[in-house]
C-alpha positions in Angstrom: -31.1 -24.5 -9.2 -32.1 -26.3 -5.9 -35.4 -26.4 -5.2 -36.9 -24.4 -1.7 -38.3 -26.9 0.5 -41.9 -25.7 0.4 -41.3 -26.5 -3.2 -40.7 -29.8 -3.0 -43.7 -30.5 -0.3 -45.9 -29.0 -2.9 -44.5 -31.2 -5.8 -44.1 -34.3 -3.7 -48.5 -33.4 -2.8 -48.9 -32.7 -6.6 -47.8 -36.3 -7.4 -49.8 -38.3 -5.1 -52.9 -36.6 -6.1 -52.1 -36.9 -9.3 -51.3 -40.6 -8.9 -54.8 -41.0 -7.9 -56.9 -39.1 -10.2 -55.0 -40.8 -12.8 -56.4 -44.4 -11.6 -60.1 -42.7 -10.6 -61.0 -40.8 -13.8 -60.5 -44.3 -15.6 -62.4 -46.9 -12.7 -65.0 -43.7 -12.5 -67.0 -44.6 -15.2 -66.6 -48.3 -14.7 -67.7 -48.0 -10.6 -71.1 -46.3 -11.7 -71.6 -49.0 -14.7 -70.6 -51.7 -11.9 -73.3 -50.1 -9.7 -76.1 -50.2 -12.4 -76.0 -46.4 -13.6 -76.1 -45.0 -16.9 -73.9 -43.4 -19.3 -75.8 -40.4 -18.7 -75.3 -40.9 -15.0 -71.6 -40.8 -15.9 -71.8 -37.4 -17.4 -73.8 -36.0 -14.6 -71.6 -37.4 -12.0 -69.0 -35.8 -13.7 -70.7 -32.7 -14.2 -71.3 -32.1 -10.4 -67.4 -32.9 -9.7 -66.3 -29.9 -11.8 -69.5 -27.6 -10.7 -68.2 -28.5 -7.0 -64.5 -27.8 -7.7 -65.6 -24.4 -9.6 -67.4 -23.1 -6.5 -65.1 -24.1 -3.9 -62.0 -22.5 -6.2 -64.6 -19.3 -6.5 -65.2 -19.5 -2.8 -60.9 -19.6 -2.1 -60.5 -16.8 -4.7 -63.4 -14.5 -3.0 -62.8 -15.1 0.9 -58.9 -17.1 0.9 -57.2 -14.3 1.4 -58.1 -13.8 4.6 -57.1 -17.2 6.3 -53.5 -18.6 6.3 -52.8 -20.6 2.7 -51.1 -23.3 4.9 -54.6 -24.2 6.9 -57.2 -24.1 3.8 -54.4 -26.8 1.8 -54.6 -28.4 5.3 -58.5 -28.2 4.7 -58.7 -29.4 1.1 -56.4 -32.6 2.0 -59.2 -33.5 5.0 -61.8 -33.1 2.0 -59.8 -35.4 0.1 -59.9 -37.9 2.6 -63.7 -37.7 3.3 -64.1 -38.1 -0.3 -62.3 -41.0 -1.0 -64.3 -42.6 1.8 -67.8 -41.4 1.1 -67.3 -42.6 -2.8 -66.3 -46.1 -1.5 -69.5 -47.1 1.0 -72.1 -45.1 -1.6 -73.9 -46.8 -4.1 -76.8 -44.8 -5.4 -77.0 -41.7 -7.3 -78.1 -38.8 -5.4 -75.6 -39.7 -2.7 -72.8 -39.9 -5.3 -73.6 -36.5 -7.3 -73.4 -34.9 -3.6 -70.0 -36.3 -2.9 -68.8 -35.7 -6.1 -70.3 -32.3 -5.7 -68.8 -31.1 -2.2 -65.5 -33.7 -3.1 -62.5 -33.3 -5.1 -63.1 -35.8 -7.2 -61.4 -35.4 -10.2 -62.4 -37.2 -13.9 -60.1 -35.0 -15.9 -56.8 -35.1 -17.8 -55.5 -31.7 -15.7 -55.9 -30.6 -12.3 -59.6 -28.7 -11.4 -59.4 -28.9 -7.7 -59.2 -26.4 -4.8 -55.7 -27.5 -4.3 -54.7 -25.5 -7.8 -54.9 -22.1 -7.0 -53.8 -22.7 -3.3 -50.4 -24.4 -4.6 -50.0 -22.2 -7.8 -49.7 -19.1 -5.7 -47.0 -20.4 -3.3 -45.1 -21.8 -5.9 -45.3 -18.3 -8.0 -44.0 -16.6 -5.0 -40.6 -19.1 -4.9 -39.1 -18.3 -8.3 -39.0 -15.6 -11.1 -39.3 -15.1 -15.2 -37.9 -18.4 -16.8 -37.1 -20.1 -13.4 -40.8 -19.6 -12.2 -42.1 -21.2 -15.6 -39.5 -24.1 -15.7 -40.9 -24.5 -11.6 -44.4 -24.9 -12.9 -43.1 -27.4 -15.8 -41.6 -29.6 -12.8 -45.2 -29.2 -11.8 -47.0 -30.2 -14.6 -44.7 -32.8 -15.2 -44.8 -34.2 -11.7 -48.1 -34.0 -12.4 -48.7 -36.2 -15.7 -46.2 -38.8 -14.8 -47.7 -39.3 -11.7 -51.2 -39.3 -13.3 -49.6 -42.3 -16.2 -49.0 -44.6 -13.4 -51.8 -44.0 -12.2 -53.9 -44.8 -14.9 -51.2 -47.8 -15.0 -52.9 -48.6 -11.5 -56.5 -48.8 -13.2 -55.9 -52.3 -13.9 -55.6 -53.3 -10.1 -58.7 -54.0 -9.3 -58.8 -56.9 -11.9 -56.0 -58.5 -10.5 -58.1 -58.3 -7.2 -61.0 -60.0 -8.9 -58.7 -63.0 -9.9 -57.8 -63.4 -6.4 -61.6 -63.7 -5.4 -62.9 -60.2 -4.6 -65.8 -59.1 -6.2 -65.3 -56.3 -8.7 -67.8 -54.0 -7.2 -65.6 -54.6 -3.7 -62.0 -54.5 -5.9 -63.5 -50.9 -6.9 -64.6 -49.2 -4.2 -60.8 -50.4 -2.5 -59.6 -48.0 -4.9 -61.4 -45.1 -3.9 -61.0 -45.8 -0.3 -57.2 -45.7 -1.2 -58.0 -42.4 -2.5 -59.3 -41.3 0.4 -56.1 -42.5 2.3 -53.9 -40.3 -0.1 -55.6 -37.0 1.0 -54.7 -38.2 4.6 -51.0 -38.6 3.8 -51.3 -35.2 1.9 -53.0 -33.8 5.2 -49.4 -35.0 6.9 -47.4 -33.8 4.4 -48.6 -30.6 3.9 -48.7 -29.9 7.7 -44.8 -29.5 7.4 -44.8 -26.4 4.9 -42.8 -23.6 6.0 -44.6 -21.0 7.3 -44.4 -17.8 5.1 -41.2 -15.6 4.6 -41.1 -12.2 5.6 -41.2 -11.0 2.5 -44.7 -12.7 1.8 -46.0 -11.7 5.4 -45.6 -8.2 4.0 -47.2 -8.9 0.7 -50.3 -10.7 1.8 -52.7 -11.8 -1.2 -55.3 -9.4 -1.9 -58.2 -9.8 -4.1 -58.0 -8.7 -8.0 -57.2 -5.1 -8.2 -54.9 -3.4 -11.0 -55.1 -6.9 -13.5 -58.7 -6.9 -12.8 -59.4 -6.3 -16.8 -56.8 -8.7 -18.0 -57.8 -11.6 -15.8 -61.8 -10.8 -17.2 -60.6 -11.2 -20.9 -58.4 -14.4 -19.7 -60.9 -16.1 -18.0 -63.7 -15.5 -20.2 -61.3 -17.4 -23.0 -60.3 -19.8 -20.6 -64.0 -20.5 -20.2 -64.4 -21.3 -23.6 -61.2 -24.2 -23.9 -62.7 -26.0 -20.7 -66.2 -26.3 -22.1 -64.8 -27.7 -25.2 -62.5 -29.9 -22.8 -64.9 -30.9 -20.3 -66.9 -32.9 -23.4 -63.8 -35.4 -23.3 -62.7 -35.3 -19.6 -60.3 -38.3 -19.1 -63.5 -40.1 -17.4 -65.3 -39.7 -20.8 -62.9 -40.4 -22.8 -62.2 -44.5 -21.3 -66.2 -44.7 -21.6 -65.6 -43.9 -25.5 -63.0 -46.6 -25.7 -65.4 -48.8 -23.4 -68.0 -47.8 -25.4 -66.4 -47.9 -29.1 -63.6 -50.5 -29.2 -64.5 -52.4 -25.8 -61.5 -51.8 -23.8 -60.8 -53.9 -20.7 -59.5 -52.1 -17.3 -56.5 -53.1 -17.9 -56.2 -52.2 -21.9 -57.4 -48.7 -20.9 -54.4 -48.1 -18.3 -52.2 -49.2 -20.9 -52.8 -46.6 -23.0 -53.5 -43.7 -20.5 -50.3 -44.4 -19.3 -48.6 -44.6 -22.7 -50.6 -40.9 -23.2 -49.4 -39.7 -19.3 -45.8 -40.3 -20.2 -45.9 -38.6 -23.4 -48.0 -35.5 -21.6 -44.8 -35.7 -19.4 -42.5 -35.3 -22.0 -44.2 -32.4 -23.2 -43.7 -30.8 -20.0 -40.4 -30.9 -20.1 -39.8 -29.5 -23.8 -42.3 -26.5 -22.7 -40.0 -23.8 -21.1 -37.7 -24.6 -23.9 -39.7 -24.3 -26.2 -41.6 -20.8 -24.8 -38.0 -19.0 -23.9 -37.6 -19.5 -27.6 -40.9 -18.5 -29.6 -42.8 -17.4 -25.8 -45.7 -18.5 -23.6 -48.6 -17.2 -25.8 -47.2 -19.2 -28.6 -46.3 -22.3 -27.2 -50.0 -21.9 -25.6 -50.9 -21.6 -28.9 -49.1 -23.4 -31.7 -48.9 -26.7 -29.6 -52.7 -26.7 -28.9 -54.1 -26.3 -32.8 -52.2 -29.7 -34.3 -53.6 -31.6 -31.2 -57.2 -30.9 -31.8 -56.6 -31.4 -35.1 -55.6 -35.2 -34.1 -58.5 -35.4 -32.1 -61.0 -34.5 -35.0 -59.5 -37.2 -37.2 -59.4 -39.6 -34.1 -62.9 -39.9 -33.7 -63.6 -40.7 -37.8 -60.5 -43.1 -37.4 -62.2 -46.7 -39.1 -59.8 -49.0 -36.2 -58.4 -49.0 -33.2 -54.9 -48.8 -33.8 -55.1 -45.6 -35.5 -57.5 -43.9 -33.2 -55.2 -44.8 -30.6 -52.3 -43.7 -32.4 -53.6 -40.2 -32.9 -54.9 -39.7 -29.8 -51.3 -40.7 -28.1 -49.7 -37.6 -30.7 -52.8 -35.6 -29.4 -51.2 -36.4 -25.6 -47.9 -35.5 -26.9 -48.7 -31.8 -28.1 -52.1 -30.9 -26.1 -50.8 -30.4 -22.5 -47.6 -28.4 -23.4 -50.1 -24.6 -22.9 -50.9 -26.0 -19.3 -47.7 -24.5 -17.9 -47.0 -21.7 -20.2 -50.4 -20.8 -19.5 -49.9 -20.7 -15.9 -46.7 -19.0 -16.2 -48.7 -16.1 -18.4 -51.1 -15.8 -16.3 -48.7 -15.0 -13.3 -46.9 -12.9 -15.3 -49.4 -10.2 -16.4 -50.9 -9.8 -13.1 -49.4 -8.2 -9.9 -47.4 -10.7 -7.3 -50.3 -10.0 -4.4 -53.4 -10.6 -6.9 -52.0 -13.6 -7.8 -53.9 -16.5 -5.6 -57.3 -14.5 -7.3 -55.6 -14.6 -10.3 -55.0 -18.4 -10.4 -58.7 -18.5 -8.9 -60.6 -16.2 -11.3 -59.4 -18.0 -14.1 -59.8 -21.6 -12.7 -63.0 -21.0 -11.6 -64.5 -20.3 -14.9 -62.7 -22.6 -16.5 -64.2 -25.7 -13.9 -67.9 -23.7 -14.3 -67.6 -24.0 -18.0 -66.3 -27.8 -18.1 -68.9 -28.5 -15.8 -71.5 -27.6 -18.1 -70.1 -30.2 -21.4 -70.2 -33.7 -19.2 -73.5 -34.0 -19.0 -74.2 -32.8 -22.7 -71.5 -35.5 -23.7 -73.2 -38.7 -21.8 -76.3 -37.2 -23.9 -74.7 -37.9 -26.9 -73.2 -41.3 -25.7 -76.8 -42.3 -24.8 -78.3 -41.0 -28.4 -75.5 -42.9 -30.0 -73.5 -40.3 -31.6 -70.4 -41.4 -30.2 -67.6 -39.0 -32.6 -69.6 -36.1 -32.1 -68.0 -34.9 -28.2 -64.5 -35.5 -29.7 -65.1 -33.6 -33.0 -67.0 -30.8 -31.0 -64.0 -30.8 -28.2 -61.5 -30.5 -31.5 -63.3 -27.5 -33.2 -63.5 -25.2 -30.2 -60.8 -25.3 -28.9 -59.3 -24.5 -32.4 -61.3 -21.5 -32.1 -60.0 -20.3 -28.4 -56.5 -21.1 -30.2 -56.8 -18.4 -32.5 -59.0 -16.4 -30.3 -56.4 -16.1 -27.9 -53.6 -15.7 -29.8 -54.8 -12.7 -31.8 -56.1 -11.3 -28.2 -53.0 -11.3 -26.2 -50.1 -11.6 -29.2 -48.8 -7.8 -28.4 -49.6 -8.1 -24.2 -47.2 -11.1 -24.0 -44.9 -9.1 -26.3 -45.2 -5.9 -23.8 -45.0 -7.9 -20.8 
């Protein structure tokens, strides 16, 4: 089926952002090091990036709905720019947690930005049942690959240092390109269609009829993204910095080698949901990948660590979008930009929380505890979720 061609704008804009967050969740931690911070200035850092995106997604969800969705993507590609720019030419702390804060910054594995809700709602508007799923699995996958070479990309700046820029300097050239990506965005994006009739006449409205169904999503959404927040992509290089002392350079390696297998799991997820469904892939994908990331972090070497971390990528992103699909399934087609926000935004204000309280535990020295408290919880919203919502998928 041929894709519309707002659709492909959007998933061309999904990949260059992703591209970049792939490279800037892994130099993140090794910018603020480079600058003289802390591990818990790491956490906090990345604490105010999700708090920031959860506001701003809050803010879209509440008041979006009253401005055109073209001119607030428009606006969140400017604040990409500004970002990239402000994060290159700061270097201390307060300055950074405000960036980071107002920014769209992004040190995690997934997407948390404004940009999700704004793109999730026109692309739920361009297909139905398993075509709009398999839309946001070219999505997703879009999404990961881009985000593998990206972390590929994470190596650059020590290629820069052998040609005689410092690495402070090779570092913040890689946010400035950053910035430069949310100005190519802010030209790309400027060539979306403007909205068919059929959309004029359906404008978004805020949550109405699938008010009660979005609460009970969200509030279990809130509890996966605190347990993922403790090991945001950012987190997770300063374990393997931390642990194993992984170069730049070794650290791309294998976030790529985990991006392309997250890929691959995109792919296989419509399959698999049109054949056991969404709430199940959600689920039944999720528990064995937790479990790999329990026995990860008591692995005794390297290789095995890395090993079952890389099955962990292969399984742990397949609910992203199944989820997505769900969730614009069970509400109505005009609630569905606050759908997308009500249930992002507590899913950024929970992750939010869990960086900080994970740079504590780097700093005490209890460096297996984030990824075995990551592991358990989300084994609990697993089964939480799944005995919640088995017979509404089944309905619906």
């Amino acid at each position: 089926m041929p894709l519309p061609h707002g659709a492909r704008l959007l998933l061309i804009g999904r990949a260059l952002r992703a591209f970049t967050d792939g490279f800037v969740a892994i130099l993140l931690p090794a910018y603020l090091l480079a600058l003289g911070m802390g591990k818990w200035d790491v956490g906090l850092i990345s604490t105010a990036t999700l708090l920031g995106s959860a506001l701003m997604t809050l803010a879209v969800g509440r008041w979006g709905h009253g401005y055109p969705p073209r001119r607030l993507l428009l606006a969140a590609a400017l604040l990409m720019a500004m970002t990239g720019l402000l994060m290159a030419v700061n270097s201390s702390l307060w300055p950074l947690m405000l960036v980071a804060f107002i920014g769209t910054i992004n040190p995690s594995s997934g997407d948390v930005s404004v940009f999700l809700p704004l793109e999730h709602a026109r692309l739920a508007d361009m297909a139905q049942g398993d075509a709009r799923t398999s839309l946001f699995a070219r999505y997703t996958f879009l999404g990961a690959l881009s985000a593998s070479f990206g972390a590929l990309a994470s190596g650059f700046p020590e290629q820069l240092v052998d040609l005689g820029i410092s690495r402070l300097d090779a570092l913040r050239l890689m946010f400035a390109l950053y910035g430069a990506t949310g100005l190519a965005i802010f030209f790309l994006y400027q060539r979306l269609p403007a909205l068919q009739h059929h959309e004029q006449a359906r404008p978004p409205t805020p949550l109405g009829p699938s008010r009660s169904i979005v609460i009970r999503l969200a509030a279990l959404f809130s509890l996966d993204a605190f347990a993922g927040g403790l090991l945001v992509n950012t987190l997770l290089a300063l374990w393997l910095f931390d642990r194993f002392g992984l170069s730049l350079a070794q650290a791309g390696d294998f976030f790529f080698w985990a991006g392309l297998l997250t890929a691959a799991s995109q792919l296989a997820a419509p399959w698999v949901a049109r054949r056991i469904g969404l709430l199940n892939t959600m689920v039944f994908t999720h528990i064995p990948a937790n479990i790999c990331l329990i026995v990860a972090a008591l692995a005794p070497s390297l290789h095995w660590s890395l090993a079952l971390l890389l099955v962990r990528s292969l399984l742990s992103q397949m609910d992203v979008p199944t989820r997505t699909a769900f969730v614009m399934a069970v509400v109505t087609p005009a609630e569905r930009t606050a759908a997308a926000s009500f249930t992002a935004v507590p899913r950024s204000l929970a992750s939010a929380a869990s960086p900080a309280l994970s740079g504590a535990m780097f700093t005490a020295g209890w460096l297996a505890a984030p990824l075995i408290a990551c592991g358990v919880l989300k084994i609990i919203y697993d089964l939480t979720i799944w005995r919640a919502f088995r017979r509404v998928e089944a309905a619906g």
